[in-house]
C-alpha positions as CSV (number, residue, x, y, z in Angstrom):
1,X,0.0,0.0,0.0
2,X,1.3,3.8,-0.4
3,X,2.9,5.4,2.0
4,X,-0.3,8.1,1.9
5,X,-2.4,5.8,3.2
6,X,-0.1,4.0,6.0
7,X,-1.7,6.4,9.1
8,X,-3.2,3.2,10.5
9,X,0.3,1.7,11.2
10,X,2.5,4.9,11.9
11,X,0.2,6.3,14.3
12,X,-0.2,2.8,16.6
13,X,3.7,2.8,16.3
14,X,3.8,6.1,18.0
15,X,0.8,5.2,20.1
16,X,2.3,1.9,21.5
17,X,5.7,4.4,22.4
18,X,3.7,7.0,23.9
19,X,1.9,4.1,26.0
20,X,5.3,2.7,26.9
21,X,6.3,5.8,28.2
22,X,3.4,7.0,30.4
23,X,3.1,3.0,31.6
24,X,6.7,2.8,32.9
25,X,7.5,6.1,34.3
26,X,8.1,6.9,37.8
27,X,7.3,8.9,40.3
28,X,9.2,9.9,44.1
29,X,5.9,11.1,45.5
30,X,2.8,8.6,44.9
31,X,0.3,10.5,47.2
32,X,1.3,13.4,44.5
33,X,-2.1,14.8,42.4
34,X,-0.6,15.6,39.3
35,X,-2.2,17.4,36.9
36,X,0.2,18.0,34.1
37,X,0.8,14.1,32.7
38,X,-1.3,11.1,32.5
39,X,-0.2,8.5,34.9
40,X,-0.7,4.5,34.6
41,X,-3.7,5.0,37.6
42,X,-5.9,7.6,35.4
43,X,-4.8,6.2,32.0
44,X,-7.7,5.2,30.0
45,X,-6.6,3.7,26.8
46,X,-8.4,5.0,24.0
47,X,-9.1,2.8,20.5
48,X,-6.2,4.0,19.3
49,X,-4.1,2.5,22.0
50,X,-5.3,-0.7,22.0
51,X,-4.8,-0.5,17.9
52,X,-0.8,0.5,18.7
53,X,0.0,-2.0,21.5
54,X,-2.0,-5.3,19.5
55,X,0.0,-4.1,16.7
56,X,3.6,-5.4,18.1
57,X,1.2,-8.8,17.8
58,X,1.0,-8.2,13.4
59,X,5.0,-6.3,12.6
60,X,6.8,-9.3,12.6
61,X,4.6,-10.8,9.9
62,X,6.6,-8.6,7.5
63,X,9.4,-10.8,7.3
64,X,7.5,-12.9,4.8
65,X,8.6,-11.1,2.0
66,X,11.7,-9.8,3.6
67,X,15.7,-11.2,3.1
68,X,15.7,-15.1,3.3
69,X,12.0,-14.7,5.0
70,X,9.0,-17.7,5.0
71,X,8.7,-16.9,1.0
72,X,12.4,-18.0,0.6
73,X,11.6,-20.7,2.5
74,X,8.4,-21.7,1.1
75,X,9.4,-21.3,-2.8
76,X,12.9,-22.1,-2.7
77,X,12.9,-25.9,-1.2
78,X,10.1,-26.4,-4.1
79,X,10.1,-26.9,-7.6
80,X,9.3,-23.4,-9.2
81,X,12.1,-20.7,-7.9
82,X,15.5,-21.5,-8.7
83,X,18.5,-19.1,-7.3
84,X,21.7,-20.4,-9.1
85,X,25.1,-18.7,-9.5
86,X,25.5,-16.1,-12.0
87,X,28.2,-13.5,-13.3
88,X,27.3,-11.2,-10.4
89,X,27.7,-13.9,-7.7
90,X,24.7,-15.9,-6.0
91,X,26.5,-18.6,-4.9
92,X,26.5,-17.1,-0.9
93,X,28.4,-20.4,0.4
94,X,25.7,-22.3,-1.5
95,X,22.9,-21.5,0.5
96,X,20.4,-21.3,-2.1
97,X,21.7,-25.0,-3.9
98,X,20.9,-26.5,-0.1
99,X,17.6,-25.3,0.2
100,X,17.2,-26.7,-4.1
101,X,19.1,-30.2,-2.9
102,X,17.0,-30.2,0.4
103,X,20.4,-30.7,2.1
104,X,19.7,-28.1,4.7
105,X,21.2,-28.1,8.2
106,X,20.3,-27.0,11.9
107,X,22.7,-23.2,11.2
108,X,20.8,-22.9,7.8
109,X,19.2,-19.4,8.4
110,X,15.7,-19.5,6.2
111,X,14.6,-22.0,8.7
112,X,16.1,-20.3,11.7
113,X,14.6,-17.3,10.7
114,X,10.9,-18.0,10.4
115,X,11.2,-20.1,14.2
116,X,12.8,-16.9,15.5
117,X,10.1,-14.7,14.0
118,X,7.3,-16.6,15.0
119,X,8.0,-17.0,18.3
120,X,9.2,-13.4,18.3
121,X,5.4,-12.5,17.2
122,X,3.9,-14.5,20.0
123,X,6.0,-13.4,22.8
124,X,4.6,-9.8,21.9
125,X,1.2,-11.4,21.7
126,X,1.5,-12.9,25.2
127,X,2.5,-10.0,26.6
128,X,-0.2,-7.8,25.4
129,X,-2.6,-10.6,26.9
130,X,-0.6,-10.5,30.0
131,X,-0.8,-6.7,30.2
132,X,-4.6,-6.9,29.9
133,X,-5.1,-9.8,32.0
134,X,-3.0,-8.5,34.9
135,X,-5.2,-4.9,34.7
136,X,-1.7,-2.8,33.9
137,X,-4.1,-2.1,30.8
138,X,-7.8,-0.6,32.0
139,X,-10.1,-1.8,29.6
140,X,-13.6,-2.7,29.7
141,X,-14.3,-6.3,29.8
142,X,-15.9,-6.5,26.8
143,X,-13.6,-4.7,25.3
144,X,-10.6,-6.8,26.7
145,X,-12.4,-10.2,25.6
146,X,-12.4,-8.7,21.5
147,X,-8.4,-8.0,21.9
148,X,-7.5,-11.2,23.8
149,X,-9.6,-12.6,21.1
150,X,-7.4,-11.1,18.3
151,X,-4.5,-11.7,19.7
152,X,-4.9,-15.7,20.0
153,X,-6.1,-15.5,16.6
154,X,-2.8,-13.9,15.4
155,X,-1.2,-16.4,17.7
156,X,-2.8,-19.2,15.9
157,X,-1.2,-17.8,12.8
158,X,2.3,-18.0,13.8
159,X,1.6,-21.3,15.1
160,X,0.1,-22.3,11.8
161,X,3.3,-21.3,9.9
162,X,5.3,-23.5,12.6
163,X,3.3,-26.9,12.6
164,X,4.1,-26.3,8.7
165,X,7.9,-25.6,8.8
166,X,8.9,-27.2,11.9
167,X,6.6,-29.3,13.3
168,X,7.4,-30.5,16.8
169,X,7.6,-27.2,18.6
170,X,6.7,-25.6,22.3
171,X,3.5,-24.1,22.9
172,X,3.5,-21.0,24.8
173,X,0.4,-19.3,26.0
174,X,1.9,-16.9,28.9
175,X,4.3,-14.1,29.2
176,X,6.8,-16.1,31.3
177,X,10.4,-16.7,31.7
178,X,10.2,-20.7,32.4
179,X,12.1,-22.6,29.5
180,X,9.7,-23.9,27.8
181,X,8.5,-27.6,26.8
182,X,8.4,-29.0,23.1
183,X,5.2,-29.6,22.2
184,X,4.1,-33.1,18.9
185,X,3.2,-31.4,15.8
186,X,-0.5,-33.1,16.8
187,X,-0.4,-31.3,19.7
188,X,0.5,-27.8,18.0
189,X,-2.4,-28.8,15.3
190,X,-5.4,-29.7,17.9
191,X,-4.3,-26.4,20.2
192,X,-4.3,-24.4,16.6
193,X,-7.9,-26.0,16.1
194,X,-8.8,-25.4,19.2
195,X,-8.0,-22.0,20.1
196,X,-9.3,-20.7,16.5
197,X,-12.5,-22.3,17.2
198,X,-12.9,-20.7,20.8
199,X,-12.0,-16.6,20.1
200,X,-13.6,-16.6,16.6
201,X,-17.0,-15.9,18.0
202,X,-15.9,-12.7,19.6
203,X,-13.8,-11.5,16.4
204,X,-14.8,-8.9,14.2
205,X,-16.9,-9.3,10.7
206,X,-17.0,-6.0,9.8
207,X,-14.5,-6.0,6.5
208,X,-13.4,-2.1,5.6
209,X,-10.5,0.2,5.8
210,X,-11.0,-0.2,10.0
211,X,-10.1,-3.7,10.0
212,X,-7.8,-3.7,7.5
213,X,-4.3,-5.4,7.9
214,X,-6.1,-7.2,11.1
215,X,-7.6,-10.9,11.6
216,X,-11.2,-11.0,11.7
217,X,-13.8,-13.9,11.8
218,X,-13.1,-14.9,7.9
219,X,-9.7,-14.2,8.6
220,X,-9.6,-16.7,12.0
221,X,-11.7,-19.0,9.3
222,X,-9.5,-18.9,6.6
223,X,-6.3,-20.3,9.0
224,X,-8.9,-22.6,10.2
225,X,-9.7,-23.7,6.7
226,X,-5.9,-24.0,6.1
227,X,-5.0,-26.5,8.9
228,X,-7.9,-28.4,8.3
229,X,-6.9,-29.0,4.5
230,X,-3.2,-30.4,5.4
231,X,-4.5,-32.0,8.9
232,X,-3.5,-35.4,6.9
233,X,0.0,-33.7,6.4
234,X,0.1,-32.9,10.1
235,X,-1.7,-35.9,12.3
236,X,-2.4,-38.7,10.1
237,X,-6.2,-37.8,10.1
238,X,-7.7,-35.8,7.2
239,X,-9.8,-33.5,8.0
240,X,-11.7,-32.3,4.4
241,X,-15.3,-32.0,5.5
242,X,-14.0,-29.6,7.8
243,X,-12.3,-27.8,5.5
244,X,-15.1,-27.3,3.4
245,X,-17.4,-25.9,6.3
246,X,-14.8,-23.7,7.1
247,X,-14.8,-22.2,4.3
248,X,-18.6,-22.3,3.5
249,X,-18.6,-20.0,6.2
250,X,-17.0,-17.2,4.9
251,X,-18.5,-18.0,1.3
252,X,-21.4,-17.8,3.2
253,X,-20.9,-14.1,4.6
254,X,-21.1,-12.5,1.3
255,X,-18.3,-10.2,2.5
256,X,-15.8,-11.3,-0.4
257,X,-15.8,-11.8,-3.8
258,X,-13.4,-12.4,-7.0
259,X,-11.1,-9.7,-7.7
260,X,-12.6,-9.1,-11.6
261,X,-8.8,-8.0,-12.2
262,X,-5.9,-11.3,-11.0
263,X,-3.2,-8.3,-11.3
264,X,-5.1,-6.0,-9.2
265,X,-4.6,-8.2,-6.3
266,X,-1.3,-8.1,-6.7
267,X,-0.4,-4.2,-7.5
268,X,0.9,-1.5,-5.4
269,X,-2.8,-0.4,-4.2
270,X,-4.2,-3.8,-3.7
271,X,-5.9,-2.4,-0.5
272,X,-8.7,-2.0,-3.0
273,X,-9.1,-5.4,-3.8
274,X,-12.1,-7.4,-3.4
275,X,-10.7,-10.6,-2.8
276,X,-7.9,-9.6,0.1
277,X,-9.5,-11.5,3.2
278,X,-6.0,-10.4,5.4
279,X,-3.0,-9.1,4.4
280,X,0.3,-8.0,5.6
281,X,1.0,-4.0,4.9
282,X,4.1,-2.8,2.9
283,X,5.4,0.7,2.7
284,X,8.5,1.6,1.1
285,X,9.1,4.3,4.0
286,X,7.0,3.1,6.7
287,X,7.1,-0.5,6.5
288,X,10.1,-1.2,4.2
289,X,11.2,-5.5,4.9
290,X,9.6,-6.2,1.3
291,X,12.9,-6.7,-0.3
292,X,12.0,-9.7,-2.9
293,X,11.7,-7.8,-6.0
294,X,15.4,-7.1,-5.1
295,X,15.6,-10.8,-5.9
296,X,14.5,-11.5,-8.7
297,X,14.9,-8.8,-11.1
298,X,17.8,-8.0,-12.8
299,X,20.4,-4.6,-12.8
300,X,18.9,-3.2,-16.1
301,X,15.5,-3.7,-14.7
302,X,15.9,-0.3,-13.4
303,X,15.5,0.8,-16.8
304,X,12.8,-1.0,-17.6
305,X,10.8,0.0,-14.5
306,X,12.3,3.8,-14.0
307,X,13.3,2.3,-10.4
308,X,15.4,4.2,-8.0
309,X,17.0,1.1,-6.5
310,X,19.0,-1.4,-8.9
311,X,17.9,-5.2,-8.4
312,X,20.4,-7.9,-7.8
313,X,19.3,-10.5,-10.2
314,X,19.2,-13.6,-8.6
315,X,16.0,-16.0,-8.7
316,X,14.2,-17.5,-11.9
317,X,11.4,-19.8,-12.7
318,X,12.2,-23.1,-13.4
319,X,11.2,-23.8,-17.1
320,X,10.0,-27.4,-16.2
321,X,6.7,-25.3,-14.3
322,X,6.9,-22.4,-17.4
323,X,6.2,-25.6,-20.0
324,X,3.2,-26.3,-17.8
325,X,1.1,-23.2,-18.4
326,X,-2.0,-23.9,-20.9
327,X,-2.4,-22.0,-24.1
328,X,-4.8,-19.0,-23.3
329,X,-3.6,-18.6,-19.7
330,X,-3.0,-14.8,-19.1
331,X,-1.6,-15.8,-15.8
332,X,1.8,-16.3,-17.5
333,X,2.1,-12.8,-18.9
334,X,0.7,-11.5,-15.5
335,X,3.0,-13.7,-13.6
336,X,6.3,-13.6,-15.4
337,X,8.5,-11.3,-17.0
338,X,9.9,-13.1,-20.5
339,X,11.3,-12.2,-23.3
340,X,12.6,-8.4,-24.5
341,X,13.0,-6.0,-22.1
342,X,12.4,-2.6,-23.3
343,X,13.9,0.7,-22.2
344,X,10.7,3.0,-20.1
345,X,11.6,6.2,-21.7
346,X,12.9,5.3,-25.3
347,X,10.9,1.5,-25.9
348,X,14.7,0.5,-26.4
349,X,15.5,-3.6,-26.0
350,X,17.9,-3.5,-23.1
351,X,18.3,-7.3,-23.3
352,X,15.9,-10.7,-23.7
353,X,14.9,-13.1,-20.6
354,X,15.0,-16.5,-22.0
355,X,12.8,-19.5,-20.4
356,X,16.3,-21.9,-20.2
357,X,18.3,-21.9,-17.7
358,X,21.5,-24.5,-17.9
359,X,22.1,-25.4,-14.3
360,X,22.1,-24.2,-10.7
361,X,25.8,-24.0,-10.7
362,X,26.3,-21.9,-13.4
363,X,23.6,-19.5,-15.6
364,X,23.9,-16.2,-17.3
365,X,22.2,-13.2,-15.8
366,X,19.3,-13.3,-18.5
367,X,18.5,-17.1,-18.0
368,X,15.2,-17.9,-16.9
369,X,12.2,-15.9,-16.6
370,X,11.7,-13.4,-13.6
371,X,8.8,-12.8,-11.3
372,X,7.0,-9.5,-11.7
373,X,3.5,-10.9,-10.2
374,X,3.8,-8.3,-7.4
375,X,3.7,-4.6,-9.5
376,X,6.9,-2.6,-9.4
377,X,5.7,0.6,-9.5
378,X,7.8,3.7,-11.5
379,X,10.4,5.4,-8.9
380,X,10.7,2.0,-7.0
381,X,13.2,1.8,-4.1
382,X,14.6,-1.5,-2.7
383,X,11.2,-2.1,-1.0
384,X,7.8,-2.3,-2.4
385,X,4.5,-1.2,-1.0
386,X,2.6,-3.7,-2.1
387,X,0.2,-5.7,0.7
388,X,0.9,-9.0,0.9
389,X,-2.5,-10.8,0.2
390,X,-1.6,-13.8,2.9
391,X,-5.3,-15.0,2.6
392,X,-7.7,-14.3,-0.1
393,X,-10.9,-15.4,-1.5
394,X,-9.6,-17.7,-4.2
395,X,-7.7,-19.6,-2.2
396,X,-11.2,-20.4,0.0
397,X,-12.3,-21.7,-3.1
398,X,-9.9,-23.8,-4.0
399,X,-9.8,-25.0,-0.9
400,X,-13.2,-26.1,-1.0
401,X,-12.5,-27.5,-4.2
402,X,-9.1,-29.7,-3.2
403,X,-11.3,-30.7,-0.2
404,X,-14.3,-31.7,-2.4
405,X,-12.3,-33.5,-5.1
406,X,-10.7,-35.4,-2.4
407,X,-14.1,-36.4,-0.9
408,X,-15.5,-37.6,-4.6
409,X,-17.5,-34.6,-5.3
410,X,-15.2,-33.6,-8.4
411,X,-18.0,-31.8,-10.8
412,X,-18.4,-29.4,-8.3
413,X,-15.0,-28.7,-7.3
414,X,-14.4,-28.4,-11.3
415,X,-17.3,-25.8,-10.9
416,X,-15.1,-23.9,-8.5
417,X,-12.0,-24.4,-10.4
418,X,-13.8,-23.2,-13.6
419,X,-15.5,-20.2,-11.8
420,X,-11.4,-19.0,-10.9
421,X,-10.1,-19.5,-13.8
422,X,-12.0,-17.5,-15.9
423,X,-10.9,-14.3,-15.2
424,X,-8.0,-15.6,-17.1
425,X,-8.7,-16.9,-20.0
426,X,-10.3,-15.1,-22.9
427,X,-12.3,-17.9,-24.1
428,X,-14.9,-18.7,-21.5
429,X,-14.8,-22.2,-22.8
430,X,-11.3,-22.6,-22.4
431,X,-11.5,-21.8,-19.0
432,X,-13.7,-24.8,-17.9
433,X,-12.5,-28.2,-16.5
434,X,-13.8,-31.1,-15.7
435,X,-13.7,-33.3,-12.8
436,X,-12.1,-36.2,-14.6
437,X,-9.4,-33.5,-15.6
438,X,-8.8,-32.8,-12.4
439,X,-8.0,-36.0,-10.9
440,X,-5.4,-36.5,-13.5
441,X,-1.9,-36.9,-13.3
442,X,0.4,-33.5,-13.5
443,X,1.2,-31.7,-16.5
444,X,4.7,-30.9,-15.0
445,X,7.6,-32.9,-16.7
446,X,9.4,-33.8,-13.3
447,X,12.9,-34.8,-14.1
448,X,16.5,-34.0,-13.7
449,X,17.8,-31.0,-16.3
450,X,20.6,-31.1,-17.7
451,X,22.8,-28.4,-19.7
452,X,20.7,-28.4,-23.0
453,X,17.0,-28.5,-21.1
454,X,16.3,-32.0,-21.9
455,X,15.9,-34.6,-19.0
456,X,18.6,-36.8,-17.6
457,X,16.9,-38.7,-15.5
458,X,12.9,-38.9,-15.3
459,X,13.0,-39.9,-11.3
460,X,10.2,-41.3,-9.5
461,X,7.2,-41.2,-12.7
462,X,4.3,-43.1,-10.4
463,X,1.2,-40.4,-11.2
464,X,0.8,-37.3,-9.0
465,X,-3.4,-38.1,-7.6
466,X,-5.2,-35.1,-8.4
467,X,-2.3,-34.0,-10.0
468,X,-4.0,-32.3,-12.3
469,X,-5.6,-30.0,-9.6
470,X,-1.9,-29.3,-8.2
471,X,-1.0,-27.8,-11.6
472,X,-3.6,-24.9,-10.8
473,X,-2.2,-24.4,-7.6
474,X,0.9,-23.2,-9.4
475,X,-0.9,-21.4,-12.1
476,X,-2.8,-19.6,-9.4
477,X,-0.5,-19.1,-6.6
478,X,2.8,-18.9,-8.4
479,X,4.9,-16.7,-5.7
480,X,2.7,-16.3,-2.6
481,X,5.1,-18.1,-0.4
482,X,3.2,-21.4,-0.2
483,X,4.3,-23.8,-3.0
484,X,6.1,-25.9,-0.7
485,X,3.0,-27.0,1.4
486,X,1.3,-27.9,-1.6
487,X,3.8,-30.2,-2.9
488,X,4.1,-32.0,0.9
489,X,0.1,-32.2,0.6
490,X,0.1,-33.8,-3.0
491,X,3.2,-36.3,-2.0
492,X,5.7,-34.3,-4.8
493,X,8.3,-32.9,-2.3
494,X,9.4,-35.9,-1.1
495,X,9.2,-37.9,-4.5
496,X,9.9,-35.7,-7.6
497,X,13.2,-34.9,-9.0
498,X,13.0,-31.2,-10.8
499,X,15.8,-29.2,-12.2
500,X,18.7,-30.0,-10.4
501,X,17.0,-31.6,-7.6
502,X,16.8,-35.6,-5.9
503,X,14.4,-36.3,-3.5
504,X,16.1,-36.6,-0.4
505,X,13.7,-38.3,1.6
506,X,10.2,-38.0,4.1
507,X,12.5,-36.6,6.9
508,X,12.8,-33.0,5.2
509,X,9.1,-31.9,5.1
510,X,9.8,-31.0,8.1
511,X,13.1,-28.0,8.7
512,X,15.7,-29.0,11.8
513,X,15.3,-27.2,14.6
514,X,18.4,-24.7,15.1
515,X,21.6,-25.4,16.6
516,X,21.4,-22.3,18.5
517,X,17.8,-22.8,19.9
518,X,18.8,-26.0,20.9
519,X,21.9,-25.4,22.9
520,X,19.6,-22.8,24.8
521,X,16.8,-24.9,25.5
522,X,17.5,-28.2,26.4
523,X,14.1,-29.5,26.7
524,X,14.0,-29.2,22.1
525,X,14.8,-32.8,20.8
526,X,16.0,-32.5,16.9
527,X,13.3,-32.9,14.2
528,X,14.0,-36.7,12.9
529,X,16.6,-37.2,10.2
530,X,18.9,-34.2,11.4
């Protein structure tokens, strides 16, 4: 979002300071009457101070799209981003070839990263629940039931990300200092379930600019929704019906509907988009951590976009997922970048993207084709202010859909499939699909690439179930930091060989647990396989 319309985030910033400062100073006479400053006794917290100190609950979120954040983790352990060593250097001790290999360890830092920020989000969320709990915050009890509410919705959140990544991690629900226990993944799942399903009464539905950037009832659902569709993944148990009334109910609330536009989600005022059930705020100057465009575009890019900042070039789509795309599908033009890049002032070719790219270890700058789903706006910096749509309505759909397919009702989830797809396809009839299509195997050609593009060796072939249906995840949600969890849900992470990628085995759908968080907590056993 622009910095113009950002108020809602600076001014709880300065609130939540403010707060801090009034809460914690002292005074050497307490029987003193003072008139001139407000003290913690006669503080009454206005809306906007409850909106500054939940906030500290939502900041950390922005790592997402930041430097090695959940996106790099997500997309670059799966079979669509590739990050290989070019001219300009991208080798960084071959960080980015362990997360392709899946040859990770405990000191890698993507992994590291998203426990530390997680847990660093719900340490500020306990103690905001502490802080109202204990009564060092005055507010009405009603009101103090909405924000705890909130707040063990957003911790639910974080929570969902870690029974994802990590798995097998400790639960905490208070603001303490005792080391804390490691908790099953089954056990992080049912207290995710659990907890949604108690606060989301008392959560907001109202869906404007007020509850923007904050988790309501469809937001709450939508997480719900989420841990219901890969409950096989985490306990055993599948869990689809669930899924599907999850997500019925914010269907059923008429409060969202398909963005007519797919780029329009994705552009630098995307506040405005229909579809956006929560997202994560961006501002270049206010909120600056998106860095990911950085990433993947290259130098010369700044001519092509009239940037301020110049990109570093690094990540490209692997051409195995590009070959995938149907004939009609506007996705790929409003997904990629591909083919001549012109010059924004004189229409001048600065230099052509090709699709190939000849290996992980060694590629030209121009190889492979670049993200530019995310809008890069003229006069760029190195940080975008584009919201990050973490949750919208398509994905509810499609989540209804998997769920249905997977339950035997495939003419309707082809229904929902057909209804998203058409705002990207010219030709309403070329947008439709059928069930049977969708049970299918994969269009992907999985394989091992070598130097010329053709495949080495083909890997595990055994069909992909509802393979089909995991080809318009990609075609859908192509760089929204998530492609990872599909692939662990369809059975592809573990089994596939892609670009320069083996399958390493069932152990790595899960990250290790860092050296460093282990050494301080001695009550973390290792994830198994590390």
């Amino acid at each position: 979002m622009n910095h113009r319309n950002i108020q809602y985030i600076k001014r709880p910033a300065l609130c939540l300071v403010v707060f801090c400062l009034m809460t914690f100073q002292s005074c050497t006479n307490l029987d003193e009457e003072v008139f001139s400053e407000i003290t913690e006794d006669s503080f009454v917290p206005a809306e906007e101070d409850i909106i500054a100190l939940s906030a500290s609950a939502y900041t950390p979120l922005r790592f997402i799209m930041g430097w090695q954040g959940l996106f790099d983790l997500q997309e670059e352990s799966a079979d669509m981003f590739i990050t290989p060593t070019r001219p300009n250097g991208w080798d960084d001790g071959g960080v980015y070839k362990r997360m392709h290999f899946h040859t990770w360890n405990e000191t890698q830092w993507q992994p590291r990263n998203t426990w530390i920020t997680c847990f660093n989000g719900i340490n500020n969320i306990n103690r905001v629940i502490s802080q109202i709990e204990s009564g060092s915050l005055p507010i009405e009890e009603e009101q103090a039931l909405n924000v705890i509410s909130e707040m063990r919705a957003v911790r639910a959140l974080y929570y969902s990300i870690l029974v994802d990544t990590h798995g097998n991690v400790p639960i905490l629900e208070d603001f303490s200092d005792a080391i804390p226990q490691q908790a099953t993944r089954e056990e992080v799942y049912n207290f995710i379930v659990t907890e949604l399903n108690e606060v989301i009464p008392n959560l907001k539905e109202t869906v404007d600019q007020t509850t923007y950037g904050s988790l309501t009832k469809w937001g709450a659902y939508q997480i719900l929704a989420r841990v219901y569709l890969n409950a096989e993944v985490y306990t055993g148990n599948p869990q689809w019906e669930e899924c599907v009334q999850a997500c019925d109910e914010i269907i059923n609330s008429g409060k969202f509907t398909l963005d007519p536009s797919y780029s329009n989600i994705f552009s630098t005022e995307n506040q405005t988009s229909s579809e956006i059930v929560f997202a994560v705020p961006y501002d270049y100057i206010y909120a600056s951590e998106w860095s990911q465009h950085m990433k993947m575009l290259l130098p010369s890019h700044r001519d092509v976009f009239n940037m301020q900042a110049q990109p570093w070039g690094g990540s490209s789509c692997n051409p195995q997922l590009i070959d995938s795309y149907e004939n009609g599908d506007q996705r790929l033009q409003d997904t990629w970048l591909m083919g001549d890049q012109l010059d924004a002032d004189t229409g001048e070719v600065l230099f052509s993207l090709r699709k190939e790219m000849p290996s992980i270890y060694n590629s030209a700058a121009t190889d492979g084709y670049r993200c530019n789903k995310y809008s890069v706006e003229a006069g760029a910096t190195g940080s975008l202010s584009n919201d990050f749509p973490y949750f919208r309505y398509t994905d509810v759909l499609m989540m209804k859909a998997e769920s249905l397919l997977r339950i035997g009702n495939s003419a309707k989830a082809a229904e929902l499939v057909s209804m998203v797809r058409m705002r990207s396809f010219e030709n309403s009839e070329d947008a439709k699909v059928t069930g049977e299509e969708l049970e299918s195997d994969t269009t992907v050609e999985y394989g091992f690439l070598v130097e010329d593009g053709t495949i080495s060796d083909p890997g595990d072939q055994s069909p992909v179930s509802f393979g089909r249906f995991l080809d318009e995840l990609a075609w859908e949600f192509a760089g929204e930091a998530r492609r990872r969890t599909d692939l662990i849900r369809f059975g592809v992470y573990q089994t596939k060989t892609w670009f320069n990628h083996r399958p390493q085995g069932n152990y790595t759908v899960l990250f290790p647990i860092g050296l460093e968080e282990l050494n301080t907590n001695n009550n973390l056993q290792q994830n198994p396989g590390y």
